[in-house]
N, C-alpha and C positions, 0 to 999 in steps of 0.2 A: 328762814330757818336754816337753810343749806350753808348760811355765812356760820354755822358751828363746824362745820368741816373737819378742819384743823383739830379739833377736840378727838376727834377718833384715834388716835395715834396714842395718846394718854388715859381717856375715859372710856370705859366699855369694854366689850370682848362682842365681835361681829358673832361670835358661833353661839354664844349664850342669847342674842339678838333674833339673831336668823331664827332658831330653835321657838323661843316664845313667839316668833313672828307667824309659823308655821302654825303651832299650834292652834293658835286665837283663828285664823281664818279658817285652818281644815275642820274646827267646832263648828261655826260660823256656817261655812258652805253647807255642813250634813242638814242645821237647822234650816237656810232656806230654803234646802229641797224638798225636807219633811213639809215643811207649811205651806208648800207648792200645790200640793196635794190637794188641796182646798180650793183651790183659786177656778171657780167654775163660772162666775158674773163679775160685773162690771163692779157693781159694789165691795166684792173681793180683792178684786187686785187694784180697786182705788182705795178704800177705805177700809181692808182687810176682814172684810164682811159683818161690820160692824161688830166685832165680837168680842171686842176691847173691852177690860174692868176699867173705870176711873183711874185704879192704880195703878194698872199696869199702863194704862196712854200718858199719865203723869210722867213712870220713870222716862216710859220713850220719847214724852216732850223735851223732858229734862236732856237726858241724850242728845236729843237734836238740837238744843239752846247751848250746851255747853261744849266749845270747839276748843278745839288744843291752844286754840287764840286766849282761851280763858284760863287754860289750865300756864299757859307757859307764858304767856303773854302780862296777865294781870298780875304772877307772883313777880315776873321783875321787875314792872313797873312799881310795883311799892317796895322791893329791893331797893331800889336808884331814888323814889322821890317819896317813899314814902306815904303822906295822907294824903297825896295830891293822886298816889295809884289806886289806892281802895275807893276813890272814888266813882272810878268804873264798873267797881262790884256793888258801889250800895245803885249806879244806875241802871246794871243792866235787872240787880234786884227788884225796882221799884216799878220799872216796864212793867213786868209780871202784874202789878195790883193794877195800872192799867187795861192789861189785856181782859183780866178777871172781869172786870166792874164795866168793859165798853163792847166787847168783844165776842167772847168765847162760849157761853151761852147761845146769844142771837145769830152768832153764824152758822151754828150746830142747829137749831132751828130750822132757820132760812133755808138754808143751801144744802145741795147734795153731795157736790165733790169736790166744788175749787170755788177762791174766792170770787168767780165770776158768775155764778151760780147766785148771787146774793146780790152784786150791782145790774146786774141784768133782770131780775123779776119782775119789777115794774118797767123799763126802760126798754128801748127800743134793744135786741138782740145781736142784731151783727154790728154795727159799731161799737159796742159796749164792753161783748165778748171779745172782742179782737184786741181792743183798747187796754183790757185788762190783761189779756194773755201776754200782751207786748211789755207791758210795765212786769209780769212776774216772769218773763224769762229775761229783761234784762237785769232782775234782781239774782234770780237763779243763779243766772251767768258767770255776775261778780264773783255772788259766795263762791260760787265753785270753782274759780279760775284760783281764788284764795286758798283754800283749800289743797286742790290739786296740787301748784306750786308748793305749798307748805307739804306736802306729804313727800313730793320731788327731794327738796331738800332733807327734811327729818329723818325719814326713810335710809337713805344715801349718805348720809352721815351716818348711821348706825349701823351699815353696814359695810363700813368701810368702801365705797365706791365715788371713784375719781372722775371730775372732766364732766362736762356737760353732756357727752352720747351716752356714758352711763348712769347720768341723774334723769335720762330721757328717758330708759329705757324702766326703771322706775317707775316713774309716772306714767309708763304702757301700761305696766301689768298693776298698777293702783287703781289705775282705770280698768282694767280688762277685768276686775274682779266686782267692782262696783258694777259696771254695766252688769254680771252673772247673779249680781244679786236681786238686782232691780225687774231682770227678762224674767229670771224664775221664780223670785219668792212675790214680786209685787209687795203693795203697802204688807201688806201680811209677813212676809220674810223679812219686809226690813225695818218693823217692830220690833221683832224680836230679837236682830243684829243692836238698836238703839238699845235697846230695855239691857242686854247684856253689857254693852259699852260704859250706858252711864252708871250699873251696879262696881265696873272695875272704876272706874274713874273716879266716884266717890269714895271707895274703897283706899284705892292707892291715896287717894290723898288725905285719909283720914288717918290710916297708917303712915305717912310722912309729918301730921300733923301732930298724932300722939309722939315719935319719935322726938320731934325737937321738944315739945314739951316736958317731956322725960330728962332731956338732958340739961333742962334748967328747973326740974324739980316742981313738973307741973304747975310752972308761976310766970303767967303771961308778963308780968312786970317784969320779971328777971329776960326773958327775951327782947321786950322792949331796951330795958337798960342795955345790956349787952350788943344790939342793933344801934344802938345811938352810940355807944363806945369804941363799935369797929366800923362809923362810919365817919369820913371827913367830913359832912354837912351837922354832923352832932346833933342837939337836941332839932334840930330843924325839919328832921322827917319824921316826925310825932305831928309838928302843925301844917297848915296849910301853905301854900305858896311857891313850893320849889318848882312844879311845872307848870301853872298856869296863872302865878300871881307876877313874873315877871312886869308886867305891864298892863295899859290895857286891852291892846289887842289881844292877848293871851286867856286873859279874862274871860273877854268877849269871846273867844273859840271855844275855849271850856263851856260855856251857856248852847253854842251851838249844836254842839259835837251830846254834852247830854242830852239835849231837844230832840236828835238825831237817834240816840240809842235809847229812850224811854218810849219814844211815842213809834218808833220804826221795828219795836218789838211784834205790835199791836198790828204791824200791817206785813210781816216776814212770812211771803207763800207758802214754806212748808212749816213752818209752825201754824198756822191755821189751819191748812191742811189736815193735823191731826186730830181735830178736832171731828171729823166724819166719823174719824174710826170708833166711837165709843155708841152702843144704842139707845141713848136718851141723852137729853136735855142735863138731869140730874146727876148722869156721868160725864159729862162736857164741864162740867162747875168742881167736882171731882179733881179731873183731869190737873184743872189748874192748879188747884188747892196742893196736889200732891206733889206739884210741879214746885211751886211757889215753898213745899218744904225741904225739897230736894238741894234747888239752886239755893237758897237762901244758905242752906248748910254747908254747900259747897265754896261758897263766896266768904263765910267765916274761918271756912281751911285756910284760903287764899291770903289772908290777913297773917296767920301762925304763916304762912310758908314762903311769903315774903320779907317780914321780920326777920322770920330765920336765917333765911339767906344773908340777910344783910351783915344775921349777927355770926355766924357760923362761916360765912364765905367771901364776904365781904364784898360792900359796893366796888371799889374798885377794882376787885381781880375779875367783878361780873362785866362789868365798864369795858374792862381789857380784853376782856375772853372773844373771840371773833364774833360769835352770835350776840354781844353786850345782854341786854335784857333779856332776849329767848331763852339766856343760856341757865338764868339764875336757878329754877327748877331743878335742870340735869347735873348741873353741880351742885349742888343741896341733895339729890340723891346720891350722888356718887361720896359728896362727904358723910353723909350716913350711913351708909349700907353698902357702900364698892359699888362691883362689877355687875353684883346680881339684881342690887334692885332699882340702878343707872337701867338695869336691860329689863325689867320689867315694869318702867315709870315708862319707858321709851316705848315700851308696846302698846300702853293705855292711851298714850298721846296716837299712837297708829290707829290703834281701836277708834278711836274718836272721831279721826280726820276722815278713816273708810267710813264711817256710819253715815255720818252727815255728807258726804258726798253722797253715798246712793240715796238719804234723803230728798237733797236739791233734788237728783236725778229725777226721780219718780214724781217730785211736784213738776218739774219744768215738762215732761211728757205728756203729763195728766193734764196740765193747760192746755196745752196744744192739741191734742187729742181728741179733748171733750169739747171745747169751749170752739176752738178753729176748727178745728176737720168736723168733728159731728154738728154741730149747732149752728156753723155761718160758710162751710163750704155746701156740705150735705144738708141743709138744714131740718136736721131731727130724722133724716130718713136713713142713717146709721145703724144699723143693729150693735147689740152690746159688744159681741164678739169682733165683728166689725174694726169696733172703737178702740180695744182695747188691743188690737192688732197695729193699729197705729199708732198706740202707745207704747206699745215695743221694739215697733221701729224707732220713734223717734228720742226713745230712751238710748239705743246707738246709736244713732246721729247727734247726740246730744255728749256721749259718753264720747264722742270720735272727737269734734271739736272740745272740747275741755281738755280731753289728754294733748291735744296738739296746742289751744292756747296756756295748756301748764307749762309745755316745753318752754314757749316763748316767756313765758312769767316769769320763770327760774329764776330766782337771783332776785325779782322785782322787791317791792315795796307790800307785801301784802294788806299788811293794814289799810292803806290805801285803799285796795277793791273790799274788805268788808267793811270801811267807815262808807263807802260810796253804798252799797248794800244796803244800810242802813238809811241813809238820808234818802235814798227810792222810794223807800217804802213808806218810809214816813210824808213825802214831799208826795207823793201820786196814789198810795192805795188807802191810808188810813183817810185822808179829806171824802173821798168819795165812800168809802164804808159806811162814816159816822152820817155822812149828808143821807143816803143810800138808807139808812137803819131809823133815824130821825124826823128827818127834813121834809113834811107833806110834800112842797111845792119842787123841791127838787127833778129834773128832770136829765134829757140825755144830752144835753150839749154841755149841762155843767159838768158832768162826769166824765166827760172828751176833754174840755179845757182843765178840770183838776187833773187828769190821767197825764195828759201829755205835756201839759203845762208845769208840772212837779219833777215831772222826768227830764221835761228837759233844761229847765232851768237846774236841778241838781246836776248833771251831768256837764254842762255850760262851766256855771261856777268853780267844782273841781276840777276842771282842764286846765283853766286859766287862776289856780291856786298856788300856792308854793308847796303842795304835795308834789305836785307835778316838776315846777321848775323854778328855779331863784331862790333857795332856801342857802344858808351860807354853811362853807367847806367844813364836811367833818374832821375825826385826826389822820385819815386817810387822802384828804388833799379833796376828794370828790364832795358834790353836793349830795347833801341830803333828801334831796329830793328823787325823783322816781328815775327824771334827768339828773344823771349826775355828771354831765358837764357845768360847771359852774359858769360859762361864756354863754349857755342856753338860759335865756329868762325872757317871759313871755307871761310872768302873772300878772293880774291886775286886782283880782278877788284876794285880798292881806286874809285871810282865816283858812284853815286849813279842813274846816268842813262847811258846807254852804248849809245845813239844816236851819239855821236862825233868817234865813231870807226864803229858802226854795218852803219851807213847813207853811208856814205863813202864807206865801205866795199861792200854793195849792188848794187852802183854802177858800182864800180870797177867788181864785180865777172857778171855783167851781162854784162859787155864789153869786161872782158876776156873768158866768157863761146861763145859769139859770135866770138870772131876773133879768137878762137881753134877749130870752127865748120866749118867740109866743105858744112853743108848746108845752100844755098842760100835762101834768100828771093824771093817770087815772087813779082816783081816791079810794074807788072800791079796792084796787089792787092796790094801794096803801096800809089800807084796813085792815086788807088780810095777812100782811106782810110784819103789821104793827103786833098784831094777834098771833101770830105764830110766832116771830120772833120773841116775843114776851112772854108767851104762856107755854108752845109746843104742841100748840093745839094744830092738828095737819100733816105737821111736819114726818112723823110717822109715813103717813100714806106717801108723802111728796117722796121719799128715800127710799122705796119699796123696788124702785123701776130698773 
C-alpha cells in the first residue's frame, strides 16, 4: 500500500487525515479502558468473560474477517479484471457456510480458549499443545507482518510522510497502540475496538455504494454498461477469464488459491477464537449467522465499488496510479466526495488494519500463554492470574517483533504473507480439527504429522513459487515477485499458492501418521467429546475454570 505515496501531493489533505485519525483512536482508547474495568479472570481477558450477545461476536467476527485487504484489495481487483476479482468475494463468502456447518458450534463446545484446547482433549498434551501453538503463531505472524506493513504504508501516505525512517516510525506508534489495547482491554476491549470498526466499514462502504448508484440512477446495469465503456478489455470483465483463464497453469492456481481461502477460513486462530466469547452453544451458531450477513453485505458493496471504479475512474489511470489496484477505492472516494471523504474512507481502512492487528495480537499471546506456558511448561500448576500475566507479556514480545518485522516488510508484497496465512491454516489446523472433532481412531501422532506436515510443506512450496522469485518484469523493469531482481529465480513450484498440494497432503499425513501408530484412542474420551461437541452437554462446567 505505501507504493500510493505519490498520491499524497494531489489526493487528500494530511490535517483532515491526522484529525479523523485522532479522533477514531482517542474513542477507541477511552472504550478499552472502560472495559478494562472488568477483566478480573482468565476467562475475561481470553474470551471477554463470555458476555458476548450472538450479535454482537457476529459484527466483531465480521470486523476481524474483514481487512483493509478486502476493503481496498477486492474493489481493484474487479476494477482491472473484473468477474475474475468478485471471485474472491463469493470465496471468502462461501468459507463462512463452511465454518458455520464444520466448526463453530463444536469448538464452542469443546474448548475453552484456543484452538488447542479441542486437539488436545483426547491426545496426549505437550506435543499436541505445542504443535498447535507453533502452527497458530506462525499464522498469527504472517497475518500480522501483513498488516502492520500495510498500515506502514497507508498510514504514511495519508499523512503525508517520506522515506522509510518515517514509514518506520509509523508502524512504532501502529504498534504501540495495538499492544495498549490488547495489555489493557484484553479480548473484552478489543471487541469492542472490532464491533466499532466493522459498523464504520460497512457503513463507509455502503455510503460509497449508494453514492455511485445515485449517479447512474440507481441502475446496476447502467454502471456495468458504463464500466465496460471506460474500460480497454470491454465486454470482457462482465465474463470470466481475464486473470485466471490465461492458461492452464493459471486455472489450476485459481482452484488452489480458493481451496486455500474457503477451507483456511475454518481453521484462522483468531476467528475461532471468537468463538469463546459468547455463553452458549446457541450464541456460537448466532455468532456466525450474523457474521455470514454482515460479510455477505459487505462483498455485494464490493461488486458496486469495483464497477464503479472502473466506470467513474477508469482501469487504466488505476493501472497507472503507483498503488495500481490498492489505489482503486481511494480514487473512487476522492472522485466522489474530494478531500473529506478520501480522509474519511482512509480512516475506516486504519480502523481496520488497527483492529485486526490487536486481534492477531491477543490470539498469538493466548496460544502461548495457555497452551505452552500454563499446560506443557508449568503443566496445569499455573494460577489464572499467573497465566494471563504471561500473556501480557507475550503480547509485547509479540507487538515488539511485528513492528520490527513491518519495518522490514515495508514495501514487501503483502498479499503474499496473507495467501501464505491462509494456506497454514488450511494445510495444518483445519486436517486435525475435523480428524480431532470426527475421527474415533484418530490419535497423537496423526495430529504431529498433519500439524507440521501442512506447515511445512505450505511454507516449502511458497519459498520455491514465483511469489517469491522468477515471475516476469513489471512496467517498472523489476520482477514481480517479492524478489524483484529479475537475475534472482530459484522457483520450481509454477502456482503461486501451494493450497491444491499442502491441503490435500495434511490430510493425507494425518491419516497416515494415525494408522502407522500403535497408539489407541481412548473411546470413553471420544464419547464424551462427541456429546459435548454436538449437544453442549458439559461444556458449561469445562469453561467455568
Amino acid at each position: 500500500m505505501n507504493a500510493l505515496m505519490p498520491m499524497k501531493t494531489t489526493v487528500g489533505n494530511s490535517t483532515v487525515n491526522i484529525t479523523i485519525f485522532a479522533i477514531f483512536v482517542a474513542i477507541t482508547l477511552a472504550i478499552v479502558i472502560r472495559a478494562s474495568r472488568n477483566n478480573k479472570t482468565a476467562a475475561d481477558y481470553y474470551a471477554g468473560g463470555r458476555a458476548f450477545t450472538g450479535r454482537q461476536n457476529g459484527i466483531a467476527i465480521s470486523g476481524d474477517y474483514l481487512s483493509a485487504a478486502s476493503f481496498l484489495g477486492i474493489a481493484g481487483a474487479i476494477a482491472l479484471n473484473g468477474y475474475d476479482g468478485f471471485l474472491y468475494s463469493i470465496g471468502f463468502l462461501v468459507a463462512w457456510l463452511v465454518a458455520l456447518l464444520l466448526v463453530a458450534e463444536l469448538l464452542r463446545n469443546t474448548g475453552r480458549f484456543t484452538m488447542a484446547d479441542v486437539l488436545s482433549f483426547r491426545l496426549k498434551q505437550g506435543p499436541v499443545r505445542t504443535a498447535a501453538a507453533v502452527s497458530t503463531l506462525a499464522v498469527t505472524f504472517f497475518y500480522l507482518l501483513a498488516q502492520m506493513a500495510g498500515a506502514g504504508g497507508l498510514v504514511s501516505l495519508l499523512l503525508g510522510i517520506d522515506g522509510k525512517g518515517g514509514q518506520g516510525v509509523v508502524i512504532a506508534i501502529v504498534g504501540a497502540i495495538m499492544i495498549f489495547y490488547v495489555l489493557v482491554g484484553g479480548m473484552k476491549g478489543t471487541t469492542w475496538v472490532q464491533i466499532i470498526k466493522a459498523v464504520l466499514l460497512i457503513i463507509g462502504a455502503a455510503v460509497m455504494t449508494v453514492w455511485v448508484l445515485a449517479k447512474y440512477g440507481m441502475n446496476v446495469s447502467e454502471v456495468l454498461q458504463h464500466a465496460v465503456d471506460n474500460s480497454p478489455k470491454g465486454e470482457k470483465i462482465l465474463g470470466p477469464g481475464l486473470q485466471y483463464g490465461k492458461n492452464g497453469t493459471t486455472q489450476l492456481d485459481f482452484v488452489s488459491l480458493g481451496l486455500a481461502l474457503v477451507l483456511g477460513t475454518a481453521g484462522l486462530p483468531h476467528v475461532l477464537m471468537r468463538f469463546y466469547t459468547v455463553p452458549s452453544s446457541k450464541e456460537a451458531r448466532k455468532s456466525v449467522v450474523w457474521a455470514i450477513y454482515l460479510i455477505g453485505l459487505f462483498y455485494l458493496f464490493t461488486l458496486i465499488l469495483g464497477y464503479g471504479a472502473a466506470a467513474l475512474v477508469g482501469p487504466e489511470k488505476i493501472a497507472a496510479a503507483p498503488g495500481k489496484a490498492n489505489s482503486a477505492a481511494p480514487l473512487l472516494a476522492f472522485e466522489l466526495g474530494g478531500e473529506i471523504l478520501l480522509g474519511l474512507i482512509a480512516a475506516v481502512a486504519f480502523a481496520t488494519i488497527l483492529a485486526v492487528v490487536a486481534g492477531l495480537t491477543i490470539t498469538a499471546s493466548a496460544s502461548f500463554a495457555h497452551d505452552v506456558y500454563a499446560n506443557v511448561i508449568k503443566k496445569g500448576t499455573v494460577s489464572p492470574d499467573g497465566e494471563v500475566r504471561v500473556a501480557r507479556i507475550t503480547a509485547v514480545v509479540i507487538g515488539v517483533v511485528a513492528i520490527i518485522g513491518g519495518i522490514f516488510a515495508n514495501g514487501q508484497n503483502v498479499a503474499f504473507l496473507v495467501a501464505l496465512a491462509f494456506a497454514i491454516a488450511a494445510s495444518a489446523n483445519l486436517p486435525t480439527i475435523l480428524y480431532s472433532l470426527f475421527w474415533k481412531r484418530f490419535n497423537t501422532r496423526g495430529a504431529l504429522w498433519s500439524i507440521y506436515g501442512g506447515l511445512t510443506s505450505a511454507l516449502v512450496l511458497i519459498v520455491f513459487s514465483p511469489v517469491v522469485s522468477g515471475k516476469a518484469a513489471g512496467p517498472d523493469g523489476k520482477s514481480l515477485s517479492m524478489i524483484t531482481d529479475t537475475g534472482i529465480d530459484f522457483h520450481w513450484f509454477p502456482l503461486d499458492n501451494p493450497g491444491i498440494i499442502s491441503i490435500p497432503l495434511g490430510f493425507f499425513l494425518g491419516w497416515l501418521g494415525t494408522v502407522t501408530s500403535k497408539e489407541r484412542s481412548d473411546p470413553d474420551k471420544f464419547a464424551e467429546m462427541e456429546v459435548r461437541s454436538l449437544t453442549g452437554a458439559g461444556a458449561e462446567k469445562a469453561t467455568e475454570h
